[in-house]
Backbone bond lengths (Angstrom), bond angles and torsions (degrees), N, CA, C in turn:
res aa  C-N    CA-C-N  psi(-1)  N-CA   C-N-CA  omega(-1)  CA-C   N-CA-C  phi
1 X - - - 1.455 - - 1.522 109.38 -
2 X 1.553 112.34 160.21 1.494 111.10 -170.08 1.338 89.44 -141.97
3 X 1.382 104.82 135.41 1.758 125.24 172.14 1.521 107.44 -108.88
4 X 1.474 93.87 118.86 1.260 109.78 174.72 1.466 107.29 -143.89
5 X 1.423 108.27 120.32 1.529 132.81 -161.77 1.420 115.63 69.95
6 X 1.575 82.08 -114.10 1.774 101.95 165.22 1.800 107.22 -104.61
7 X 1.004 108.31 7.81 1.776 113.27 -175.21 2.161 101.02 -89.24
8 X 1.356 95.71 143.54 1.349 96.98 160.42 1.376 107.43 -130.66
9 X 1.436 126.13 117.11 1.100 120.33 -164.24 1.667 115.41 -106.40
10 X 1.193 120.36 148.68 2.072 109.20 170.27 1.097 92.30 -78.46
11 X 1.340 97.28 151.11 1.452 120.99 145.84 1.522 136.80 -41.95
12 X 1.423 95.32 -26.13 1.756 101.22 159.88 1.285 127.63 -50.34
13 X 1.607 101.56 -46.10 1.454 93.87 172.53 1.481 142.74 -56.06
14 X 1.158 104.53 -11.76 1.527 124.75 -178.46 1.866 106.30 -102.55
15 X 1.375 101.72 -34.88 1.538 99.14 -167.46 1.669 110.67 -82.47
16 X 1.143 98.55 -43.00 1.558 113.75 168.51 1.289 130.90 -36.60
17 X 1.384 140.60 109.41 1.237 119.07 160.51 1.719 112.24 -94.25
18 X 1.462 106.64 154.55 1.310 112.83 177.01 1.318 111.06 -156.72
19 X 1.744 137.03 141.97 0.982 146.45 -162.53 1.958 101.77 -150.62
20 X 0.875 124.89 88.18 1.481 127.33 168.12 1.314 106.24 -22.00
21 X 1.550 129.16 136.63 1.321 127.07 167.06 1.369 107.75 -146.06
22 X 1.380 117.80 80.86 1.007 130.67 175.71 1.496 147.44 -30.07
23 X 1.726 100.12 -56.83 1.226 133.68 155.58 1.540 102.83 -39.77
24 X 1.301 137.68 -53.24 1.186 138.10 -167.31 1.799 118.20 -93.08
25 X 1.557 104.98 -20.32 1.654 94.42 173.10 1.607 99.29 -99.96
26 X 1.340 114.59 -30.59 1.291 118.60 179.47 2.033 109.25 92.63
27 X 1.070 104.87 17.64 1.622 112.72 -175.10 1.969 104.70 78.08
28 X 1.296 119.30 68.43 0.886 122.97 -167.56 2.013 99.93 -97.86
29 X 0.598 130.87 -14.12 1.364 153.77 -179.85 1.291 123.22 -76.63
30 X 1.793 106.45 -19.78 1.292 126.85 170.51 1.684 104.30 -94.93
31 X 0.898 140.96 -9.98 1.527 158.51 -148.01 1.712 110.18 -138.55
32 X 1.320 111.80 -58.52 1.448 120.60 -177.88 1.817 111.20 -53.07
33 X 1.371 111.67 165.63 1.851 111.47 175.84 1.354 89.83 68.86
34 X 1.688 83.15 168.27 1.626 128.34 -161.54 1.246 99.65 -105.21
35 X 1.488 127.93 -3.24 1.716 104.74 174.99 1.494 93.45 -150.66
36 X 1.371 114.36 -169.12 1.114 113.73 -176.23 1.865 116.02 -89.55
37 X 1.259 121.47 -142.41 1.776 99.76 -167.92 1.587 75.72 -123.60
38 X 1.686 90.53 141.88 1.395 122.20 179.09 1.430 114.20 -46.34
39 X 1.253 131.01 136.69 1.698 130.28 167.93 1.723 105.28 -129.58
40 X 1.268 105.21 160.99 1.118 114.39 166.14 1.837 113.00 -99.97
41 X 1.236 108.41 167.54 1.406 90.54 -168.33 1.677 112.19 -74.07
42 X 1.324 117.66 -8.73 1.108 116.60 -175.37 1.453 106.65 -85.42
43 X 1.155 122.94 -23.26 1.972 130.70 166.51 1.385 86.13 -72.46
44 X 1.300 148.90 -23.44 1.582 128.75 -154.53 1.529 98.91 -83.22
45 X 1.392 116.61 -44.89 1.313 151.95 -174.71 1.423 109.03 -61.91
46 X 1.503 124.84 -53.72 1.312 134.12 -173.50 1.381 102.59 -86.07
47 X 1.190 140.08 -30.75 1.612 148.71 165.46 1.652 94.93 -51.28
48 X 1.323 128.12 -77.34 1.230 122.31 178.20 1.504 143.94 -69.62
49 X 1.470 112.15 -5.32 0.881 112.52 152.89 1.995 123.31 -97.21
50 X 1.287 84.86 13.08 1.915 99.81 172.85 1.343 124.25 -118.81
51 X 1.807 106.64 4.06 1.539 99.37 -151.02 1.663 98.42 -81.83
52 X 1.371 124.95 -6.66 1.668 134.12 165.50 1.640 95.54 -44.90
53 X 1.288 130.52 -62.88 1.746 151.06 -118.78 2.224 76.87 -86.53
54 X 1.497 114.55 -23.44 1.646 92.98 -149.03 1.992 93.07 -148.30
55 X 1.429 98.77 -14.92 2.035 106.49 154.68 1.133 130.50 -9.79
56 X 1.340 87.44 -46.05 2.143 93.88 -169.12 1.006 124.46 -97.10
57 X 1.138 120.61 -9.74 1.601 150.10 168.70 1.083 101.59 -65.80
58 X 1.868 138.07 -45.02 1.198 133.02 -163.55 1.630 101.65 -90.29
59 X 1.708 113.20 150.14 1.352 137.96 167.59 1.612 97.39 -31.37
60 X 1.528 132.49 159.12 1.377 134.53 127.37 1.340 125.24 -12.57
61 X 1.670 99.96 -68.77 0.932 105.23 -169.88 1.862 134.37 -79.53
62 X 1.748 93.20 -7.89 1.166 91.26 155.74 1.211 138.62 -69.23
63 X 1.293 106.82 -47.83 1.704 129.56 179.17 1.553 102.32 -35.15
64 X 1.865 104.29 -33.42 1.661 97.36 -147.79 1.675 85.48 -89.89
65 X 1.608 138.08 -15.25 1.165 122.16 168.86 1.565 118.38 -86.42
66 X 1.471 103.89 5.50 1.881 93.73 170.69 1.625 95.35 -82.54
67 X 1.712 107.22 -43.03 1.398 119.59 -162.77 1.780 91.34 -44.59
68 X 1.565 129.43 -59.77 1.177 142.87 -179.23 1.347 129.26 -64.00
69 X 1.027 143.65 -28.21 1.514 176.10 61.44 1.387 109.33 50.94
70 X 1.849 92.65 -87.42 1.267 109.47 -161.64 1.932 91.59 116.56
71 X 1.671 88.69 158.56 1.731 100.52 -179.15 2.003 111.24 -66.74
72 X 1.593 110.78 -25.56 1.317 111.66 168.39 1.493 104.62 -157.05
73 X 1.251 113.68 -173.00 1.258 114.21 -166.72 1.734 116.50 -161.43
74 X 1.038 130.78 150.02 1.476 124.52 146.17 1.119 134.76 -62.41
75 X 1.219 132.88 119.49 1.173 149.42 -163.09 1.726 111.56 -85.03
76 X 1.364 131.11 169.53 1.337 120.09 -177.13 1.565 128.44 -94.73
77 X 1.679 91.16 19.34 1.659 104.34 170.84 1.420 94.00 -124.61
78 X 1.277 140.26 27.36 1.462 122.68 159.96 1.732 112.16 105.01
79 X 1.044 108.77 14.30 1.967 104.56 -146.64 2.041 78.60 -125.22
80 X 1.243 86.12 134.26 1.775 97.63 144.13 1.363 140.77 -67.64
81 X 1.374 141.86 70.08 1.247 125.67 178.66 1.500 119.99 -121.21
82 X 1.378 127.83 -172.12 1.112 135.62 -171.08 1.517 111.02 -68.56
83 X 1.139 98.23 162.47 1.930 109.06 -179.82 1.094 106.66 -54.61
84 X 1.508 135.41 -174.15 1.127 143.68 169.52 1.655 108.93 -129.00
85 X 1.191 119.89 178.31 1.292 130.77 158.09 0.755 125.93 -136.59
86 X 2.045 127.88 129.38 1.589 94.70 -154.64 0.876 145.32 80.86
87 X 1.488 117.32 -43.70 1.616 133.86 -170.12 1.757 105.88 82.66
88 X 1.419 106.74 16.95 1.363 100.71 164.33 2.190 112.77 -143.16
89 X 0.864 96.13 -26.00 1.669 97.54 -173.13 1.498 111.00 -100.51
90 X 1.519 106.39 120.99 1.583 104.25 177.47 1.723 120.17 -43.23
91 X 1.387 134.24 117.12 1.209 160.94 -179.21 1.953 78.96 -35.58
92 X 1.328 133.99 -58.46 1.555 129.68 -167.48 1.227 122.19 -84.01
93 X 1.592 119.94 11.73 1.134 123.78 -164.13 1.728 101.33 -109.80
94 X 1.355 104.05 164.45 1.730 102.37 -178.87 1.380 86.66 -162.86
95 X 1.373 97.70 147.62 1.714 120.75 169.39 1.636 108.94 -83.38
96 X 1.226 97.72 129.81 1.522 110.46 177.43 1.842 107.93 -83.53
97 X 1.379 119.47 -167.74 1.404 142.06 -139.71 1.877 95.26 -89.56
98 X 2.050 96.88 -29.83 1.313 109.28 -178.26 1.824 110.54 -102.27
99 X 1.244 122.01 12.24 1.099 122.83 168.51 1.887 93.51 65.94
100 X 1.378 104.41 61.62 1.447 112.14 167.77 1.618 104.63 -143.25
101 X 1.360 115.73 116.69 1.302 127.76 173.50 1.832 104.26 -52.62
102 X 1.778 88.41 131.57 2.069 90.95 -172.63 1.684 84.37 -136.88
103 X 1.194 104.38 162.10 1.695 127.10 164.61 0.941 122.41 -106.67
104 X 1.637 106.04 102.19 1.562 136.45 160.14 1.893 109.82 -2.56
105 X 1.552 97.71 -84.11 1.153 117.55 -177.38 1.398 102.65 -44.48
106 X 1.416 129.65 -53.16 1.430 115.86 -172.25 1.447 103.80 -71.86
107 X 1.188 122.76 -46.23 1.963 112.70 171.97 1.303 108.20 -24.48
108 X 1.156 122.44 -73.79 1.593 142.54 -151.16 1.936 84.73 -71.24
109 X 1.129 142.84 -41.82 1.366 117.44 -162.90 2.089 89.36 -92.84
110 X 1.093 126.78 -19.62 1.625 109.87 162.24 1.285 130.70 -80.91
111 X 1.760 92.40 -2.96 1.386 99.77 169.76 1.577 119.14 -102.88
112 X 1.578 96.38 17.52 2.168 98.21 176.31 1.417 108.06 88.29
113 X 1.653 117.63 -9.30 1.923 106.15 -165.06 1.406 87.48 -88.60
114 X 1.443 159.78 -35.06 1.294 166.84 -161.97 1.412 120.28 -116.17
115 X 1.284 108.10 159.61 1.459 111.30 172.50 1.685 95.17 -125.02
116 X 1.007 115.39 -34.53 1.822 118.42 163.93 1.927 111.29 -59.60
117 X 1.091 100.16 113.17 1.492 118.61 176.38 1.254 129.19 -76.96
118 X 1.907 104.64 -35.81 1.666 115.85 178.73 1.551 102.44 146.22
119 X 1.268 81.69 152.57 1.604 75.10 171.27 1.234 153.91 -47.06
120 X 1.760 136.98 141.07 1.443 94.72 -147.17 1.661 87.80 -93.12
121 X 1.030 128.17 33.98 1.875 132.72 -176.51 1.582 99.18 -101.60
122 X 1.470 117.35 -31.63 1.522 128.91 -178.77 1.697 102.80 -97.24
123 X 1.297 127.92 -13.03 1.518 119.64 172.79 0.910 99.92 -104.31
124 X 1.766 156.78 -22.92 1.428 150.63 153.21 1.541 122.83 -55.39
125 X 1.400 97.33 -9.60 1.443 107.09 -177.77 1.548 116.90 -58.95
126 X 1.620 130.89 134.55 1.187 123.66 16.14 2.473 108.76 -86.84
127 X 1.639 89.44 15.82 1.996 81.75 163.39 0.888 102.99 -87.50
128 X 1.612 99.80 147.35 1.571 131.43 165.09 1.497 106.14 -124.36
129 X 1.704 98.26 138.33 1.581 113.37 -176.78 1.341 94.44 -119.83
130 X 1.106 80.77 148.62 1.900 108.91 176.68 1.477 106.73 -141.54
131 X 1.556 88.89 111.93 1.952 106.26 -172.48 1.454 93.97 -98.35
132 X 1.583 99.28 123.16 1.612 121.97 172.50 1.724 109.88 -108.94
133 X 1.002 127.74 -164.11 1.474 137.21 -141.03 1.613 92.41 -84.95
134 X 1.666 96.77 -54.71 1.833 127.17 -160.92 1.659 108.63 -108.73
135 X 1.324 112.41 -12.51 1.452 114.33 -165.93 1.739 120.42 -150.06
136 X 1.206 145.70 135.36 1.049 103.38 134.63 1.494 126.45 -107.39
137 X 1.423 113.92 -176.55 1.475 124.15 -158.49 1.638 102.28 -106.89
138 X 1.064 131.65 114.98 1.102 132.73 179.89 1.561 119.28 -105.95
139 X 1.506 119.89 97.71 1.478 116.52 167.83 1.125 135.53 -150.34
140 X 1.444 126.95 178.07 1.022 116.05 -139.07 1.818 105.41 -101.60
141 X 0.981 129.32 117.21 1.504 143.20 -159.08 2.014 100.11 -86.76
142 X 1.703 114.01 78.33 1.490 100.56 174.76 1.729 115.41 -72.98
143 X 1.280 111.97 131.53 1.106 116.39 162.37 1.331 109.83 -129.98
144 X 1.931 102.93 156.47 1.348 112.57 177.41 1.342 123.75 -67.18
145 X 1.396 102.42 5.63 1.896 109.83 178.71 1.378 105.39 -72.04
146 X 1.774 106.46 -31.04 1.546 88.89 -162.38 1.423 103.07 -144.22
147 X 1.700 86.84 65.59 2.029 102.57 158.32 1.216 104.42 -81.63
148 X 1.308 134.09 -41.62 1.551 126.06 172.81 2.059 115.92 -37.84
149 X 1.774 99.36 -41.39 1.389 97.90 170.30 1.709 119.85 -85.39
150 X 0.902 119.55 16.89 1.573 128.49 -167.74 1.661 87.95 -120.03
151 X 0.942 107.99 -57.25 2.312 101.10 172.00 0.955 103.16 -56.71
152 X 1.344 138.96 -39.61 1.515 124.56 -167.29 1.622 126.70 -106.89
153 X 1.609 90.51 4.93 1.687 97.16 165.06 0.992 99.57 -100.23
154 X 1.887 144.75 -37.35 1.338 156.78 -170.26 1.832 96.85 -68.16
155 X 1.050 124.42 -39.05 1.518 134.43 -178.80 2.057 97.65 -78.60
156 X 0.662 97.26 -35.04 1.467 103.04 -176.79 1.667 123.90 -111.63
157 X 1.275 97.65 4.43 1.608 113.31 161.37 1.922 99.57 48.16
158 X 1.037 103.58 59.50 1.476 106.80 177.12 1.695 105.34 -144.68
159 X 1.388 88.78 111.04 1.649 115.87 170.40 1.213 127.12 -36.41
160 X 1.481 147.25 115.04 1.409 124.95 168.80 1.425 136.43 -11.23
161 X 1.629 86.07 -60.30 1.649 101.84 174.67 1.168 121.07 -47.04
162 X 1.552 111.23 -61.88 1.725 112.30 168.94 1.313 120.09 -38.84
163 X 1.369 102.74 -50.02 1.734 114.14 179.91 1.350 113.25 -28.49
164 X 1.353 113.55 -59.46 1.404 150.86 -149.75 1.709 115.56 -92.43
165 X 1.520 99.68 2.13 1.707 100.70 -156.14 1.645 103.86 -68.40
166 X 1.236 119.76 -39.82 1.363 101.27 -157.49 2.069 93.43 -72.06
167 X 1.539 112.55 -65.01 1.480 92.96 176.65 1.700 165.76 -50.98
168 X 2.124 81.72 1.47 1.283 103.66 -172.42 1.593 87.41 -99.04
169 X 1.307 113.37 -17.41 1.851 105.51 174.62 1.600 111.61 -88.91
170 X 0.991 123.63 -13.88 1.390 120.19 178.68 1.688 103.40 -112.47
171 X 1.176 137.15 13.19 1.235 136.33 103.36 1.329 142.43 -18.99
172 X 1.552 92.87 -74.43 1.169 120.01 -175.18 1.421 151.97 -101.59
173 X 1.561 85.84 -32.31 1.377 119.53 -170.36 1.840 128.10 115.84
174 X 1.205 96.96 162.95 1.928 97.28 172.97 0.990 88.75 -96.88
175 X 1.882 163.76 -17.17 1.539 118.10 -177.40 1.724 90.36 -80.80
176 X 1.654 120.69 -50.22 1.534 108.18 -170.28 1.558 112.50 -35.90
177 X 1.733 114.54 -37.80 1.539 97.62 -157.35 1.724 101.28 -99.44
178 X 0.908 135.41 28.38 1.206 161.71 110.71 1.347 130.09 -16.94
179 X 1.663 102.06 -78.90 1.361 105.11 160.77 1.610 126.43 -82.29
180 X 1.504 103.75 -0.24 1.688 99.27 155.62 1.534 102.43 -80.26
181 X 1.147 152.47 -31.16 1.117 144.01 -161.02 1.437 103.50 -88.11
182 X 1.606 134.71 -20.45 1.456 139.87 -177.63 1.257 89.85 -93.49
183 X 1.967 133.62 -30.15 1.297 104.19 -171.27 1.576 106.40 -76.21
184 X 1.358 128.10 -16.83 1.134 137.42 -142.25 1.444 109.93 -93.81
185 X 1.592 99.45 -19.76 1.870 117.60 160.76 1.399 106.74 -83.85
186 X 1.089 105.22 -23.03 2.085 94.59 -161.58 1.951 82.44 -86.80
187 X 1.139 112.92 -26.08 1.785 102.37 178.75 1.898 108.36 -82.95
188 X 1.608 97.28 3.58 1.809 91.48 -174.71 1.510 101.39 52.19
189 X 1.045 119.31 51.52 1.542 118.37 149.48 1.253 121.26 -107.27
């Protein structure tokens, strides 16, 4: 593990390569897990006062579980996250033309209606943070959803971290991801 700041990071993150391949999980990540994707309350807040900006994009039947729901919710371990569908498909997600799960919210901010992109728990993806008292824990969450992205970062020799650069800096910052990138020489990775 590597401490940097207040971050303690695995070693996965550095050893790992990963490259999203969409085409091949089909947005499985929007669908996969037991709850919906983590927010902070200030994404809970900016989701609902935006959900006009990215609405129409979503199914019927989604709309009718925010309408029911609510824009987020507590989950049954204590955590804030997004609706569900089903009890399995993110409440903001919609299948495209190719039968690949996409995010609403991120449409609408590449389409100019937003400056909010998505959550940053759904743009760190496949990292997961876990905020403790003194630290948080930063690692890397393998799932079988996304061996297609583990062949094609391993084929393309690209590191998690890299993967991950712009949301682990707007997280965090450019000096923190900085010194992930100096720790990531001093490990000769």
């Amino acid at each position: 593990m590597i401490e940097i700041g207040r971050t303690i990071l695995s070693n996965d993150i550095f050893e790992k390569y990963f490259l999203c391949d969409i085409l091949k999980c089909k947005g499985a990540c929007c669908i996969e897990g037991d709850s919906g994707a983590p927010l902070t309350d200030d994404e809970a807040i900016q989701i609902e006062l935006e959900y006009d900006t990215f609405s129409d994009l979503l199914p019927k039947k989604h709309k009718r579980e925010v309408e029911k729901q609510g824009h987020s919710l507590i989950d049954s371990d204590g955590d804030l996250v997004t609706p569900l569908v089903d009890d399995r498909q993110c409440v903001y997600s919609y299948s495209n033309d190719k039968g690949i799960l996409k995010c609403a919210i991120e449409k609408a901010h590449f389409e100019g209606k937003t400056e909010f992109r998505k959550p940053i728990s759904c743009h760190l993806f496949p990292i997961r943070i876990t905020e403790y008292k003194r630290f948080d824990a930063v690692n890397y969450q393998e799932l079988d959803i996304c061996k297609p992205g583990r062949k094609c970062g391993k084929s393309e020799k690209l590191p998690l971290y890299k993967f991950l650069k712009e949301p682990l800096t707007k997280k965090y910052g450019e000096e923190w991801y900085k010194d992930v990138e100096a720790a990531a020489v001093h490990l000769k990775l």
